[in-house]
N, C-alpha and C positions, 0 to 999 in steps of 0.2 A: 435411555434418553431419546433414540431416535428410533420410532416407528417403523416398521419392516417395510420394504421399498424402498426404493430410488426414485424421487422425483425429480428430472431431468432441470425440469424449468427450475428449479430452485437454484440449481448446480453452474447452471452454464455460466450467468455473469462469472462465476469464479473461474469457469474454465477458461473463458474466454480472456479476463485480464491476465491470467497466469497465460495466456500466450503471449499479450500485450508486453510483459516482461521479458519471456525468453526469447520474443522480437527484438528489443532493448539491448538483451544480455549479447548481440551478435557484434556484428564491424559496425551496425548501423546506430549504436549508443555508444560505438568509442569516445574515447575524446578528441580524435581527430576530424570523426564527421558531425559533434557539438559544435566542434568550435567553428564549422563553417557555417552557420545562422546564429550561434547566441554572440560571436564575433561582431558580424556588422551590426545587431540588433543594441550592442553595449558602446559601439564605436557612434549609433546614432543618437541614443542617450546620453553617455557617459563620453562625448569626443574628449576630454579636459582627463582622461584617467590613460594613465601610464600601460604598458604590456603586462607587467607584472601580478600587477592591480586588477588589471582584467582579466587573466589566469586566473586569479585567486576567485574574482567574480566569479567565473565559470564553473571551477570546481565546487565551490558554496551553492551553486545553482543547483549542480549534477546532482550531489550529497541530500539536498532538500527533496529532487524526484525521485532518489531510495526512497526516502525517509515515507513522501506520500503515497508512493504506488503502492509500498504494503499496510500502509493506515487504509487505503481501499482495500485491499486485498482482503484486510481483515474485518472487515464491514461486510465484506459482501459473502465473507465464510460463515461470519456470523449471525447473517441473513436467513442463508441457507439452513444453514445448523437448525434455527428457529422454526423456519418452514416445515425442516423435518421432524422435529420435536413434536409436532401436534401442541404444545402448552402455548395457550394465548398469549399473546405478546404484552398484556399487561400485567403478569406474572414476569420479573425479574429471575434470572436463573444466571448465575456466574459460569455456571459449567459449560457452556457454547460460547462464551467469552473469553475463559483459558484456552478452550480447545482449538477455536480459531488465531487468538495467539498464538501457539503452540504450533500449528498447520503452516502460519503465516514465515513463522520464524521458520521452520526445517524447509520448507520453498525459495525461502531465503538462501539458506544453505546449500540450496541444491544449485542455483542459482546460480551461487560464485563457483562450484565447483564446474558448474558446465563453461564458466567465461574462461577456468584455468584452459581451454581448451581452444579458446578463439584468436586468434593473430592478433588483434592490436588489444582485448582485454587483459584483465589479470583479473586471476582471484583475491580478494582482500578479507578478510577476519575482520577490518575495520567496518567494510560495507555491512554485512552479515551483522553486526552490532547496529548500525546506521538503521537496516532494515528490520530489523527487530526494535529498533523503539518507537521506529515510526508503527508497526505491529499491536505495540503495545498502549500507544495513542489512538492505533482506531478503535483498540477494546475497550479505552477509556471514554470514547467520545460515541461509542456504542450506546453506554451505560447514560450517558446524558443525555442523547436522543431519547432514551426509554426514559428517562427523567421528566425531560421536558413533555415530552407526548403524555406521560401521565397525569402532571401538573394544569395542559391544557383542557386536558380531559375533565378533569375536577373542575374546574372553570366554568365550562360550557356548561355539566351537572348543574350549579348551583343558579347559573342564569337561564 
């Protein structure tokens, strides 16, 4: 599946957000230092909602930026994957699709294991689940990019 070489330029976006994460995963994606901007940001929308209510906002927030940073994460594995592949992009191949699931989801994993290590984190199995479906949405939402770009494609053909 993938062509002998390392092509840098294919790789970095992924390098680069897998740091963007384990920036995250530090004191500076606690929930003590969210809550000091998604706080007033929900106090100036939502003044009429309770503490509680806005806790719960918060963490529903936290749980959705799992959920997306590895739906990119796995977009952009799956990008790469492609690049390296040599097969044109308007050939469908599921196999860079599990695979980048698959990368997304154990980066996940690794993930919580390094938070088990940070002062105000914890490691969660829940998260790890959280970021694995979002993983497995961006392999779905892969497939429909390659959908629709081929869709358009036939389009254009015909006009």
């Amino acid at each position: 599946m993938l062509r002998s070489g390392f092509t840098l330029i294919s790789w970095l976006p992924v390098f680069l957000w897998m740091g963007v994460i384990f920036i995250f995963s530090t004191d500076l994606g606690s929930l003590h230092t969210s809550s000091r901007f998604l706080g007033p940001i929900l106090d100036l929308f939502l003044p009429w909602v309770g503490p509680e209510t806005r806790f719960g906002i918060q963490i529903a927030i936290r749980k959705c930026c799992h959920f997306g940073e590895y739906a990119v994460l796995t977009l952009l594995i799956w990008r790469a994957l492609i690049a390296q592949s040599g097969v044109p992009f308007r050939e469908w191949r599921l196999q860079p699709a599990i695979l980048a699931f698959i990368l997304a989801s154990l980066y996940a994993g690794t993930d919580e294991f390094h938070q088990a290590f940070v002062a105000d984190r914890s490691a969660s199995l829940k998260d790890v689940m959280i970021d694995s479906t979002g993983a497995a949405a961006g392999a779905a939402f892969a497939r429909l990019c390659w959908y629709c770009s081929r869709r358009l494609g036939r389009r254009q053909k015909e006009n």
